[in-house]
One Martini backbone bead per residue (centre of mass of N, CA, C, O) as a GRO file, in nm:
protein
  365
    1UNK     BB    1   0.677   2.312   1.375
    2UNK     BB    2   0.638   2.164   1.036
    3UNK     BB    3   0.757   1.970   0.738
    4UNK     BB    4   0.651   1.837   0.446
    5UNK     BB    5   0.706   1.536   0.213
    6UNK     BB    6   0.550   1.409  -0.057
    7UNK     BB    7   0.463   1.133  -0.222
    8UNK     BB    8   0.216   0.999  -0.406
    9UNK     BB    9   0.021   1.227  -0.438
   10UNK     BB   10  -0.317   1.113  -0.463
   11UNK     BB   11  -0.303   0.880  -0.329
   12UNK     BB   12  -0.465   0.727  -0.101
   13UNK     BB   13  -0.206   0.685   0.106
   14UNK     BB   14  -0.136   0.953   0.092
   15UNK     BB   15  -0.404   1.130   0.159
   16UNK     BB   16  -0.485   1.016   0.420
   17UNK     BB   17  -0.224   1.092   0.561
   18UNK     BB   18  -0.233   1.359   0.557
   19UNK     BB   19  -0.509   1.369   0.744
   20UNK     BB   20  -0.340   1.225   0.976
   21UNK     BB   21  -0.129   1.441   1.044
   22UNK     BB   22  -0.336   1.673   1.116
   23UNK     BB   23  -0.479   1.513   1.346
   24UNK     BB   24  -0.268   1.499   1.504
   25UNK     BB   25  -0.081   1.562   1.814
   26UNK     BB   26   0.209   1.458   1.693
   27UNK     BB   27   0.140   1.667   1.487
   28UNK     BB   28   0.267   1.988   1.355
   29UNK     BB   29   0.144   2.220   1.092
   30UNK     BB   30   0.316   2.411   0.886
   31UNK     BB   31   0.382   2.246   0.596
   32UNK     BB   32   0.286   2.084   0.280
   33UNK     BB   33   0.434   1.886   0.053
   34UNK     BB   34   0.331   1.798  -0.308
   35UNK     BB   35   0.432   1.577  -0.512
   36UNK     BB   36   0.405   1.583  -0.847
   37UNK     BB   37   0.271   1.537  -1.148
   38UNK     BB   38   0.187   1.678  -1.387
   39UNK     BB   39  -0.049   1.489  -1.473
   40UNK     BB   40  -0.200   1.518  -1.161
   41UNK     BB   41  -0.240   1.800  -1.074
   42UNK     BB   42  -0.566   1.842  -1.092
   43UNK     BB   43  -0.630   1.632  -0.902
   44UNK     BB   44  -0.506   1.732  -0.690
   45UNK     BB   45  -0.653   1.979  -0.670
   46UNK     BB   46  -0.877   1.863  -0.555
   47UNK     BB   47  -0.771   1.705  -0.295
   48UNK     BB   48  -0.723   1.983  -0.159
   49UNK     BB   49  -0.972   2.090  -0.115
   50UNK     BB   50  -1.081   1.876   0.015
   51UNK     BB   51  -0.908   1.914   0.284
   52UNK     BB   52  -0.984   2.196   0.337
   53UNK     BB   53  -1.291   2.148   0.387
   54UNK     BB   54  -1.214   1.967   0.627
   55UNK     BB   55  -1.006   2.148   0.694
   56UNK     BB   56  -0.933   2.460   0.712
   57UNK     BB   57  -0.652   2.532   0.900
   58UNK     BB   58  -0.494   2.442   0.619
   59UNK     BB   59  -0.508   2.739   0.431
   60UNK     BB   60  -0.195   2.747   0.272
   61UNK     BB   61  -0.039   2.453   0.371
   62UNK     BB   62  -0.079   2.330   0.076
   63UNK     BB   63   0.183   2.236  -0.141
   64UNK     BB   64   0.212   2.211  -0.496
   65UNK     BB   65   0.440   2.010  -0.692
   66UNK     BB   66   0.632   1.947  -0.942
   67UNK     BB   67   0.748   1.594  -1.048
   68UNK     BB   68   0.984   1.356  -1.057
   69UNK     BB   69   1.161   1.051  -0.933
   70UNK     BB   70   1.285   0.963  -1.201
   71UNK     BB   71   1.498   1.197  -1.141
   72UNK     BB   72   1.750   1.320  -1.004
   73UNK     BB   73   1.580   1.594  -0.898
   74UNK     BB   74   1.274   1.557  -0.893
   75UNK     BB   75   1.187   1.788  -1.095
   76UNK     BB   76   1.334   2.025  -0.943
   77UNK     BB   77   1.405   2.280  -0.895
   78UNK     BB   78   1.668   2.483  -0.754
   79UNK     BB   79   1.526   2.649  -0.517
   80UNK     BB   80   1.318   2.439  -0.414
   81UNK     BB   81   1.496   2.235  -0.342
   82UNK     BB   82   1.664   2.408  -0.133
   83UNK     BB   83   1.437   2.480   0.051
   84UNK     BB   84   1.345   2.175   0.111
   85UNK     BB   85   1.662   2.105   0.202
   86UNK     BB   86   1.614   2.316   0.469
   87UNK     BB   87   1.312   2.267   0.515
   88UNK     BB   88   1.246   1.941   0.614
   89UNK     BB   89   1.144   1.690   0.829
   90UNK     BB   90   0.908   1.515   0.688
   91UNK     BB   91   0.924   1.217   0.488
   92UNK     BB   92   0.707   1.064   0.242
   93UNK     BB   93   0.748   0.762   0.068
   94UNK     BB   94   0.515   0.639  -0.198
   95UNK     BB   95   0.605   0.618  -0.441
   96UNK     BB   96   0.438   0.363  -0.684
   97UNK     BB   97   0.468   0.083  -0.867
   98UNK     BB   98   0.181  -0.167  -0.811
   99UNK     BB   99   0.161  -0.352  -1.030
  100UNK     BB  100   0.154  -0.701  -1.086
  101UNK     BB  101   0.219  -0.637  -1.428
  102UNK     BB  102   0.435  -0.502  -1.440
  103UNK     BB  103   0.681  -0.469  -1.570
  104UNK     BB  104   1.049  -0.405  -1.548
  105UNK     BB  105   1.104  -0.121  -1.641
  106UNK     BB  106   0.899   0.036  -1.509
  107UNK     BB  107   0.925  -0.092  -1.202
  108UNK     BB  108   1.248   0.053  -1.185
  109UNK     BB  109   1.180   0.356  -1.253
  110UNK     BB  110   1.058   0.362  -1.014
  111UNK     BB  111   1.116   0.208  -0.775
  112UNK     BB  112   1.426   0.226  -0.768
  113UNK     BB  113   1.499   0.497  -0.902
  114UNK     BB  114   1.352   0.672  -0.738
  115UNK     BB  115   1.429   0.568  -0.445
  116UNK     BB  116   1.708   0.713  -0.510
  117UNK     BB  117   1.664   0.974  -0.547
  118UNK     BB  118   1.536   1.050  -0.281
  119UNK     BB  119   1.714   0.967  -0.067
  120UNK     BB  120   1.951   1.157  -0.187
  121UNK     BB  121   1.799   1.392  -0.142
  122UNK     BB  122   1.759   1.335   0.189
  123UNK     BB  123   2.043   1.344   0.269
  124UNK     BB  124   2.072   1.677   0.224
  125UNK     BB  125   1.849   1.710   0.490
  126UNK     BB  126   1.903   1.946   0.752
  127UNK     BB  127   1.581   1.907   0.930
  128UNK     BB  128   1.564   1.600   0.981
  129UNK     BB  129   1.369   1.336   1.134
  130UNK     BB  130   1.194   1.163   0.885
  131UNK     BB  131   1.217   0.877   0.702
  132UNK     BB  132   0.903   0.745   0.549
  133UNK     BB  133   0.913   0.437   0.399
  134UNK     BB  134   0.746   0.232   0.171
  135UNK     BB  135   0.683  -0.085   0.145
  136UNK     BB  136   0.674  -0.424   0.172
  137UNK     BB  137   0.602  -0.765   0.260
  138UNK     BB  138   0.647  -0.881  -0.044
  139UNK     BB  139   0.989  -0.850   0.008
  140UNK     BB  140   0.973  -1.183   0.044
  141UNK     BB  141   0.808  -1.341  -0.201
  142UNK     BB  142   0.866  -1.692  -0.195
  143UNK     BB  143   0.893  -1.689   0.098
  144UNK     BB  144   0.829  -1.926   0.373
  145UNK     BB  145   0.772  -1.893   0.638
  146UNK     BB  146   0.891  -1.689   0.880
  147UNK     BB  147   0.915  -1.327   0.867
  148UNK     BB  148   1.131  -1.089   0.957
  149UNK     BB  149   1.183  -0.757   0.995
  150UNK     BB  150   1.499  -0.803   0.998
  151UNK     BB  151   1.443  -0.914   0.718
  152UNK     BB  152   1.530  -0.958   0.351
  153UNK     BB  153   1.810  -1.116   0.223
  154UNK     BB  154   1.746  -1.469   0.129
  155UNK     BB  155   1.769  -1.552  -0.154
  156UNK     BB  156   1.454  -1.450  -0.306
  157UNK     BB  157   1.221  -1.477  -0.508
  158UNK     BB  158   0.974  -1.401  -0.736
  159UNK     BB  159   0.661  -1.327  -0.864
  160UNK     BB  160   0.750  -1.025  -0.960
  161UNK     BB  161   0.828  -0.713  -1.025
  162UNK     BB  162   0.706  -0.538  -0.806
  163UNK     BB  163   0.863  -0.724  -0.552
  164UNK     BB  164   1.183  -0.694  -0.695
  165UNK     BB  165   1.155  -0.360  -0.671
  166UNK     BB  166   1.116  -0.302  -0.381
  167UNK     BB  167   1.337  -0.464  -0.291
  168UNK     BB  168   1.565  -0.318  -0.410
  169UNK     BB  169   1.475   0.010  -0.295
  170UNK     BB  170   1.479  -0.093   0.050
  171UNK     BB  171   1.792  -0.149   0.003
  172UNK     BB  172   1.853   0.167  -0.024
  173UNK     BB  173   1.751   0.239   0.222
  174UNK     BB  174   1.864   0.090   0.433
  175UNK     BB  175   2.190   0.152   0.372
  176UNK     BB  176   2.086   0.481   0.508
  177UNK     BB  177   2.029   0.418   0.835
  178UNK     BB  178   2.316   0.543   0.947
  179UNK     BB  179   2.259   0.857   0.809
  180UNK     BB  180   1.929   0.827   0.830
  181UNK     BB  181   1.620   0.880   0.987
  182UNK     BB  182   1.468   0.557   0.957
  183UNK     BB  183   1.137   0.425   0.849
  184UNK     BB  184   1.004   0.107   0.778
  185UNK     BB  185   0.708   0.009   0.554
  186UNK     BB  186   0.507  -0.285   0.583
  187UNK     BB  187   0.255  -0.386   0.422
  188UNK     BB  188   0.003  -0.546   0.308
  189UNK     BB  189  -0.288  -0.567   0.174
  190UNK     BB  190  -0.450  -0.278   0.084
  191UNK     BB  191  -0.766  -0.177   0.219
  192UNK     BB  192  -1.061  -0.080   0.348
  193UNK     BB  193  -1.206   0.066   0.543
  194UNK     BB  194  -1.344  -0.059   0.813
  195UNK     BB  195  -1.603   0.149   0.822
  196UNK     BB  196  -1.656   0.238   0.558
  197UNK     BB  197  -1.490   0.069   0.295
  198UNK     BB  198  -1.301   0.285   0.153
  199UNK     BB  199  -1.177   0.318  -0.215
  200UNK     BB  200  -0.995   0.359  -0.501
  201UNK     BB  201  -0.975   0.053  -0.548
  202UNK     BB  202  -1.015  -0.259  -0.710
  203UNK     BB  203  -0.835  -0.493  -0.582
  204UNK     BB  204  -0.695  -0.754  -0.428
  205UNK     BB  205  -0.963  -0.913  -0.290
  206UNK     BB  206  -1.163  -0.744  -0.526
  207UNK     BB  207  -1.111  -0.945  -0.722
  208UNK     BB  208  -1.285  -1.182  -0.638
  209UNK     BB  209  -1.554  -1.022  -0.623
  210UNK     BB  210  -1.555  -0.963  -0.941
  211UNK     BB  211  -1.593  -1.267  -0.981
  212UNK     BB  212  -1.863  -1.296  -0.812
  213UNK     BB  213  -2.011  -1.096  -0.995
  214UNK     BB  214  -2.004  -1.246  -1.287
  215UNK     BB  215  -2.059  -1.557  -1.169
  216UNK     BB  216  -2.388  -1.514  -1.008
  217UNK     BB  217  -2.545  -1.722  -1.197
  218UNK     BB  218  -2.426  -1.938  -1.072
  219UNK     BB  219  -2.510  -2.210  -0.861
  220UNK     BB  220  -2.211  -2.219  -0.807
  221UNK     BB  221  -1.861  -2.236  -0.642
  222UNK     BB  222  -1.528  -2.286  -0.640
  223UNK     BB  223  -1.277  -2.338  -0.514
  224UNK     BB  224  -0.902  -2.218  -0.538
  225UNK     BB  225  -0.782  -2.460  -0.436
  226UNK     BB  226  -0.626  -2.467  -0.109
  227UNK     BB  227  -0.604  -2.213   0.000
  228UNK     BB  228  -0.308  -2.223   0.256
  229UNK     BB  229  -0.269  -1.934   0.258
  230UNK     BB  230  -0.230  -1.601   0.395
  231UNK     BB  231  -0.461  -1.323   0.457
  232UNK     BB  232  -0.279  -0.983   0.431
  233UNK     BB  233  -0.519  -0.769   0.465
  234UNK     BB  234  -0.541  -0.424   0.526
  235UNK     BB  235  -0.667  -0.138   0.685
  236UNK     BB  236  -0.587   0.199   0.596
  237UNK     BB  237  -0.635   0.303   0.913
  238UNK     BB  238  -0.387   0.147   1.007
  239UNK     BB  239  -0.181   0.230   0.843
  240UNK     BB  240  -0.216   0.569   0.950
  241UNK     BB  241  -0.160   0.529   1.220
  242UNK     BB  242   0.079   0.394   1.255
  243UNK     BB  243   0.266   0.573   1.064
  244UNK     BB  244   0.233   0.829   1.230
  245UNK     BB  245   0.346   0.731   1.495
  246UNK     BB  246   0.628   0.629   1.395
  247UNK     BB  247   0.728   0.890   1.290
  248UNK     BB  248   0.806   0.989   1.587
  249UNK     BB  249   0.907   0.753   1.721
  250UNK     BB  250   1.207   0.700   1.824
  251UNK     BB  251   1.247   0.388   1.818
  252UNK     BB  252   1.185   0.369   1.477
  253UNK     BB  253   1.438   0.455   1.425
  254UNK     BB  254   1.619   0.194   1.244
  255UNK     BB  255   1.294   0.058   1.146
  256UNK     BB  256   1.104  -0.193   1.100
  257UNK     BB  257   0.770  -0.278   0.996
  258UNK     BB  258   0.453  -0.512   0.997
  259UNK     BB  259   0.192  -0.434   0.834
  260UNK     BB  260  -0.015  -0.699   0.981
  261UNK     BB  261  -0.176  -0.938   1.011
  262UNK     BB  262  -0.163  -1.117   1.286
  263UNK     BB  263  -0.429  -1.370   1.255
  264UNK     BB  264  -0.445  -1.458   1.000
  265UNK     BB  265  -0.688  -1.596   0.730
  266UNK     BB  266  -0.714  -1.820   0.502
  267UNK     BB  267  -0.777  -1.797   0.178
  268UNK     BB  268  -1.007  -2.004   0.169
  269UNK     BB  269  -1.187  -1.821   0.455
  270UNK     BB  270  -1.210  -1.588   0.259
  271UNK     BB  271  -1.365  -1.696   0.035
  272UNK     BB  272  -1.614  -1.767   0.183
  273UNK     BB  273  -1.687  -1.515   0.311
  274UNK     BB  274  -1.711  -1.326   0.056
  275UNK     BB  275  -1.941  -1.502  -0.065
  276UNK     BB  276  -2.151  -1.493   0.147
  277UNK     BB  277  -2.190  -1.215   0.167
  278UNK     BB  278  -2.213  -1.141  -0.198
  279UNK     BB  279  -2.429  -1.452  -0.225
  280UNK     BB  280  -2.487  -1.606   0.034
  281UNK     BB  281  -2.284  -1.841  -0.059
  282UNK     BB  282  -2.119  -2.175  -0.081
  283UNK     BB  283  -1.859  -2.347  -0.179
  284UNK     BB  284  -1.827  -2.551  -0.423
  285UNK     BB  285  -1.547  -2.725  -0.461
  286UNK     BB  286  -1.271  -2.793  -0.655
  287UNK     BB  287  -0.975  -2.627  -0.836
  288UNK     BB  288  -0.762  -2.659  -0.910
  289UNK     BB  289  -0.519  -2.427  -0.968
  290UNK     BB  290  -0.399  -2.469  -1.230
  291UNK     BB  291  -0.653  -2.439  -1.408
  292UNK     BB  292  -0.705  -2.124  -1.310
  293UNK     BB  293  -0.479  -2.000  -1.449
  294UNK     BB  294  -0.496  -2.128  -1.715
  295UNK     BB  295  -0.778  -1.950  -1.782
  296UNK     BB  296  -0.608  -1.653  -1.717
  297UNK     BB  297  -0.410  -1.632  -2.000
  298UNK     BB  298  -0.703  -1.547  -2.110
  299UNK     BB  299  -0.738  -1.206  -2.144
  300UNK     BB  300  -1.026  -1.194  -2.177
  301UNK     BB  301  -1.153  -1.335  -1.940
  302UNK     BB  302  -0.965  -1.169  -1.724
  303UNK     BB  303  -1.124  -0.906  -1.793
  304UNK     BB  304  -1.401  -0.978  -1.757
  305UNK     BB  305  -1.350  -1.114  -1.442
  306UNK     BB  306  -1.116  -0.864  -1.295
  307UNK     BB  307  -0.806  -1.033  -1.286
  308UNK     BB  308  -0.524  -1.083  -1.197
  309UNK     BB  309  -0.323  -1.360  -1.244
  310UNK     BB  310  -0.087  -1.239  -1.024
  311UNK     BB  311  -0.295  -1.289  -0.750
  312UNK     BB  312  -0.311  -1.606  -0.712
  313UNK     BB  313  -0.017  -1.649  -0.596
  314UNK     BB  314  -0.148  -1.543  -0.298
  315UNK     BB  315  -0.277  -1.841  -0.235
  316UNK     BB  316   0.014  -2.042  -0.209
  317UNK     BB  317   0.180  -1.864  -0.038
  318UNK     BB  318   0.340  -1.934   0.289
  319UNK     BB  319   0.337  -1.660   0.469
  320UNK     BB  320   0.476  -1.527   0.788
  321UNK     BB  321   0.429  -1.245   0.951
  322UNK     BB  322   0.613  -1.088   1.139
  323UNK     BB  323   0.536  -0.841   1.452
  324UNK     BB  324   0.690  -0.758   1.712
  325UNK     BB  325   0.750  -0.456   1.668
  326UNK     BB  326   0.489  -0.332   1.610
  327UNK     BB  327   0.372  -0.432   1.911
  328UNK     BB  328   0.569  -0.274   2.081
  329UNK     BB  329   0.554   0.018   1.907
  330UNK     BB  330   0.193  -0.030   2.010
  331UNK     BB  331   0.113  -0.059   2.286
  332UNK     BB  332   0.059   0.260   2.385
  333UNK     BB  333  -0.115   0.395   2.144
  334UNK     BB  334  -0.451   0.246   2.088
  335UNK     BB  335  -0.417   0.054   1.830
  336UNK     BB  336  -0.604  -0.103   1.636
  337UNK     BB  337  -0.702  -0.411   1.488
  338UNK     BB  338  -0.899  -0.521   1.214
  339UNK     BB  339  -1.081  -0.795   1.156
  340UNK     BB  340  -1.186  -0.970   0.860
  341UNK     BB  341  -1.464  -0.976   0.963
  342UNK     BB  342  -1.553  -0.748   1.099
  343UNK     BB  343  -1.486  -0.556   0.798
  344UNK     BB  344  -1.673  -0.713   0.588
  345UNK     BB  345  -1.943  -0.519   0.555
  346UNK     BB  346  -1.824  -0.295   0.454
  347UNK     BB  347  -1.664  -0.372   0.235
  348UNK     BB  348  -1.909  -0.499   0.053
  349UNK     BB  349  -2.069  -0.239   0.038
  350UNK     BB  350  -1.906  -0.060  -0.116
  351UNK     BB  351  -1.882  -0.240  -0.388
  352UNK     BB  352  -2.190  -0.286  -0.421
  353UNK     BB  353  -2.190   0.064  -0.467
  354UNK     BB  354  -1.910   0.099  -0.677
  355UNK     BB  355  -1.861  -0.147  -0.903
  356UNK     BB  356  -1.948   0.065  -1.167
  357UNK     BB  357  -1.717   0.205  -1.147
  358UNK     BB  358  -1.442   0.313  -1.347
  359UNK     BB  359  -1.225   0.441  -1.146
  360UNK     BB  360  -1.204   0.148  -0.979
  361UNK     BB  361  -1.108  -0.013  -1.206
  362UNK     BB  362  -0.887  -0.221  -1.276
  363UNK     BB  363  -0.634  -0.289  -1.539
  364UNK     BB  364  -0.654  -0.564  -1.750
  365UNK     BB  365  -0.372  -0.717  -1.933
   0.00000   0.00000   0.00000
């Protein structure tokens, strides 16, 4: 029987991963800790009940903890601290600020600052089995062609501070592969589950979406630039078993994997199948990229739209995530990726049911 320790809950990927962990046979429970801000605590009370409704068998096996990972000690007691780095086998670093519009400040206080303080405090846990990182495929920047799991930093640029953050944090991460059992996991950008196509916010893909239903209006849509980059939409069902599966896998300890689409396909044809599937019609003409751009300088625009504008950089860089080692440490596992056409049906229909929920909709800035 096993004990962990969650960041990042109630999050999406963060609850998801929970009940994944329950369900697995590769995980025993006996006790999970979630993390949790003050300011958090009620939704995730909430969220635990909801899987105890789901688990019966885990009641009394959740619980929640207040603290801040921004914390040197991350806002946790002194006994409870030590408690849980004396019995604490498997944990899962999920907490992070996402937004690609985050400041520079914000983001360097969770994202780096925070994964310093956990990792430092991972190496405390003396029946450590497992810390598995969550970082991004994104620490890659502005880098175009071939990227490998086995690479890092190759002198890259970023589109945002999210990236420049995740990345300088991933960089702490590595640098204690030698003495902490790490997995690092790097995913492309997170939708909804492939059957049921559940989610908990619409960015990354559903930002497009937003845009073709404020403007369903118009009898036609031109595409946005040459969109010639790789659309790595990734399903988060994918995510939540390959991460399950890898957190346990000998072989995976002191390996980074990519969590990314292996036959991506580019963003021009995923723009298409969105627009035909949710308004039935094909894109007519092209806007240079650049025009789209400077359209969304204007905040009332974009917000009307629903897109942030630092979403469309990821329509023009061409990078190619190698996947060899993520597919050879899932050969035998039967995890299978579905491919972005098989699960648009259900992406847009959760969508179409749920577009005008306020709590789905991101805050744009």
């Amino acid at each position: 029987m096993h004990t962990y320790l969650f960041t990042g809950f109630p999050g999406f990927i963060a609850r998801n991963l929970v009940k994944g962990i329950i369900e697995s046979p590769r995980h025993q429970v006996e006790a999970v800790y979630l993390l949790v801000l003050p300011s958090q605590k009620e939704h995730a009370e909430a969220e635990v009940t909801a899987i105890e409704n789901i688990y019966p068998e885990t009641a009394g096996r959740l619980h929640l903890v207040t603290g801040d990972i921004t914390d040197p000690h991350l806002g946790l007691e002194k006994n409870i601290s030590e408690y849980l780095a004396s019995s604490v086998n498997f944990i899962f670093h999920l907490a992070a600020l996402y937004d690609l519009a985050a400041d520079a400040k914000a983001a360097r206080k969770v994202n780096v600052t925070g994964t310093e303080n956990v990792t430092r405090w991972t190496s405390k846990c003396t029946a450590l089995i497992r810390y598995v990182y969550f970082s991004t495929a994104y620490v890659s920047g502005k880098r175009e062609g071939l990227v490998l799991e086995t690479e890092l930093d190759a002198g890259q640029s970023f589109k945002n501070h999210y990236e420049q953050t995740k990345f300088e944090a991933e960089k702490i991460v590595e640098a204690h592969k030698g003495s902490i059992p790490i997995t690092i996991i790097r995913p492309g950008i997170v939708r909804g589950h492939s059957v049921t196509g559940e989610t908990i916010k619409f960015d990354g893909p559903y930002f497009i979406l937003n845009m073709f239903d404020r403007l369903s209006f118009l009898p036609a849509l031109p595409y946005l630039g040459a969109g010639e980059a790789d659309g790595n939409f990734v399903p988060v069902d994918y995510v939540i078993q390959a991460s399950v599966y890898l957190s346990t896998l000998p072989q995976a300890s002191g390996n980074t994997f990519h969590l990314t689409d292996p036959s991506p396909l580019r963003m021009r044809e995923i723009y298409r199948l969105l627009m035909e599937e949710y308004l039935g019609k094909k894109p007519a003409g092209t806007i240079p990229f650049k025009s789209a751009t400077a359209f969304l300088h204007f905040r009332p625009l974009r917000q009307w739209l629903g897109i942030e504008r630092e979403a469309l950089d990821y329509l023009i860089c061409r990078t190619n995530y190698d996947t060899s080692n993520t597919e050879r440490a899932l050969e035998n596992s039967g995890i299978r990726f579905s491919s972005f056409q098989e699960t648009l049906p259900a992406m847009v229909s959760f969508y179409k049911n749920h577009r005008k929920d306020p709590e789905k909709k991101v805050k744009i800035n």
